[in-house]
N, C-alpha and C positions, 0 to 999 in steps of 0.2 A: 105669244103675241102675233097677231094675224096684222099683214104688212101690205099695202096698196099704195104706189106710187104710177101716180099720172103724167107724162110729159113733162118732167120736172127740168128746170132750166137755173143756172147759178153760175153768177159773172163776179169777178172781180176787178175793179176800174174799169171795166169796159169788155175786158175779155172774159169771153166765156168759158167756163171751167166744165158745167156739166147742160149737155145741148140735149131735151127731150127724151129724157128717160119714162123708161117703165118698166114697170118689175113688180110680180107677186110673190110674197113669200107668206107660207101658212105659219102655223103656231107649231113652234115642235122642229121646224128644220133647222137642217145646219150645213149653212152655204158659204162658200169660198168665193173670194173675188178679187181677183187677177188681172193684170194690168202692167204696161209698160211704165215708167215712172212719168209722172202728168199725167195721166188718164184719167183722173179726177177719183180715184177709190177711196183717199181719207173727205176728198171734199163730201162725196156720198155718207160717209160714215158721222161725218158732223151735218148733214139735213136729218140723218135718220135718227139722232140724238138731241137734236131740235139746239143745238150750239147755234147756228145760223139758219135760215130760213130761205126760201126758194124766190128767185124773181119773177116765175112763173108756173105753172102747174100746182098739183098737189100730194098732200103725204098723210096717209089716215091707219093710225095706230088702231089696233084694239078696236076696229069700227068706231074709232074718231078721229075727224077731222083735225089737223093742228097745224096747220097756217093760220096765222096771225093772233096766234093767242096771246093774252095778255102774260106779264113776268110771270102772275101767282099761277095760272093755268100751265103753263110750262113747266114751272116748277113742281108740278103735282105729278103731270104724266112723266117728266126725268125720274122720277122715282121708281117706275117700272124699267129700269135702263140702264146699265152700268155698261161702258168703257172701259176698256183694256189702251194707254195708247201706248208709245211709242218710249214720250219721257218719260214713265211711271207717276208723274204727280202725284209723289209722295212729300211727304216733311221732313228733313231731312236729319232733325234734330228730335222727331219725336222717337218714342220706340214702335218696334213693330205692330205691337198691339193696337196700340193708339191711330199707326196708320190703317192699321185692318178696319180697325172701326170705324172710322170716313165713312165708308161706306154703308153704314146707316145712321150716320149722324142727319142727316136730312130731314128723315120720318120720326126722330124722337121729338119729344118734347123737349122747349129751351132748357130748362131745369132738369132734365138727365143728358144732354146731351155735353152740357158744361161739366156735369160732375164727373159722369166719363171720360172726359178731357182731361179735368184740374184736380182730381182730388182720385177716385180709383175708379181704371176699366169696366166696365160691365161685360155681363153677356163672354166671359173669360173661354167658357166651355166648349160657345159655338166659334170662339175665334181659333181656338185651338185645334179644332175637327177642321178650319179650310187649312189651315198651316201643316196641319199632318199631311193634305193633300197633294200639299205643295214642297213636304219635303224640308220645313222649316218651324217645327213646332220646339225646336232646342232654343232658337231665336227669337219666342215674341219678347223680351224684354230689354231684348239686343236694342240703342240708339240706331234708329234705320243708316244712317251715315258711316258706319261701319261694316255693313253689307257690300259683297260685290256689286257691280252692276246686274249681272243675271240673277241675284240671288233678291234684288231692289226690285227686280221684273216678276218675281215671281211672289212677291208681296202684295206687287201691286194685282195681279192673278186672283190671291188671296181675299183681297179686300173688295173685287167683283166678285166673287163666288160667296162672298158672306152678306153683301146685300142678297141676293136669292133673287134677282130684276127677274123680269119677265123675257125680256131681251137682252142677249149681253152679245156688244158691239165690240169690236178689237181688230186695233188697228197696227200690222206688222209686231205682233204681241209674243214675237221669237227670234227678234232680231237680234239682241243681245245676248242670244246662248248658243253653243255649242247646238250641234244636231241632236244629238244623244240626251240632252236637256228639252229642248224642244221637241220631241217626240212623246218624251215624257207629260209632258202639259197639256199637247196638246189631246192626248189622250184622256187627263184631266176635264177638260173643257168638256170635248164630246161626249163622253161619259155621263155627264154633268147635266145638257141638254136631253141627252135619250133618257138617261134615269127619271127627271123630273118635267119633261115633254117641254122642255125651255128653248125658245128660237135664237139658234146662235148665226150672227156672220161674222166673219174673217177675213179682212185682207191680206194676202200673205204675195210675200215675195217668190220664196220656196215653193216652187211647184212639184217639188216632191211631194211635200204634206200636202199639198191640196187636192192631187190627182190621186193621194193614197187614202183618205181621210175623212173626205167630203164627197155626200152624196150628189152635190149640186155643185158646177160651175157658172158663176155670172164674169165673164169676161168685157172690161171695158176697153175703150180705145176714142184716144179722141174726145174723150170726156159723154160718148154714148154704149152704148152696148154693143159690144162685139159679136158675144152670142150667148145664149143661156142654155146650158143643158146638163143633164145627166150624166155625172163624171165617166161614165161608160162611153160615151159618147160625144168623146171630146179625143178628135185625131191627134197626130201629130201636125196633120194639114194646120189645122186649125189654129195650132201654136206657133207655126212659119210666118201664117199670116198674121197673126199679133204681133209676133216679137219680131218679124221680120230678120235683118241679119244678127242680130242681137240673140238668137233662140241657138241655143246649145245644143236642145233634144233634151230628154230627159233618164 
């Protein structure tokens, strides 16, 4: 999914969160995006999943326009778009299955999407194939509330990788695991995009993984763009001046 943002601006009570951005991204990349804490990178990540919408500028999916679309229109282009966040928005009481399958309950029909709910799973085979992915295929009939946290993180992984979106957006989507876990996934993800030419972005705290990982750096600050470049070409300068005293080195 091909990504065009114009001068996009998003305040909240009065303060502005994200001050005149822009940014292209093609179909097929997969970009990191790095930031001090407020720099606006999950506010970014909820315009580009149309959760909220801009107080000014614009945001055009797929060569379409999607400012100010109505609920049903929204609802149709969310479907090319799966989210990774933070809290997993899973069910806590359902089993794994049931939450992998969220993720296309949107596009079924009301009458399979209930029965897959209330009466038996569908589509058992393809839920099975992200779960092996993930490392968690002994688990789908596990109650999710008996999972660790990282292990509910990577469910929630599962259940964007089995919608198949066109975009898959993820927001610090390895905060909850070990390194050695996190690497593992995120390998997963990329993988996932090059195999299937799918545009992924990521905000990540760890800039390990992003300087090891990702072809593309969008650095924010300030709630604007820092700078965007080619992870080749992302100094250490460059990171002083983001993180300022706060920057470790890497």
């Amino acid at each position: 999914m091909d990504i065009i943002v114009n001068n996009l601006q998003k305040g909240f009570g009065g303060a502005p969160v994200i001050k005149d951005v822009s940014l292209t991204v093609k179909e097929g990349e997969r970009v990191a995006i790095i930031g001090p804490n407020g720099s606006g990178k999950t506010t970014l990540l909820r315009l580009l999943n149309l959760m909220i919408f801009p107080d000014q500028g614009s945001i055009e999916l797929a060569g379409k326009k999607v400012n100010g679309l109505g609920v049903k229109e929204a609802r149709t282009v969310r479907r090319g778009i799966a989210t990774i966040y933070q809290s997993h928005n899973l069910i806590p009481r359902f089993k794994v299955i049931n939450n992998v399958l969220a993720g296309k309950l949107g596009s079924w029909p009301t009458s399979k999407a209930l029965f897959s709910l209330l009466i038996k799973p569908l589509e058992e085979a393809g839920v099975r194939e992200v779960l092996e992915k993930t490392e968690l295929e002994d688990k789908i009939y596990w109650r999710t509330d008996r999972l660790s946290g990282g292990q509910q993180q990577r469910v929630a992984i599962a259940r964007a990788l089995f919608q198949n979106p066109n975009l898959l957006l993820a927001d610090e989507p390895f905060a909850s695991l070990d390194p050695r876990s996190g690497e593992k996934l995120i390998r997963i993800l990329l993988g996932w995009s090059q195999q299937k030419n799918k545009t992924l972005i990521v905000t990540l705290h760890h800039l390990e993984f992003a300087l090891a990982h990702f072809p593309r750096i969008i650095a924010l600050k300030n709630g604007m763009v820092f700078f965007d470049l080619p992870t080749g070409q992302v100094t250490p300068e460059h990171l002083q001046q983001l993180y300022g005293d706060s920057y470790q080195g890497v």
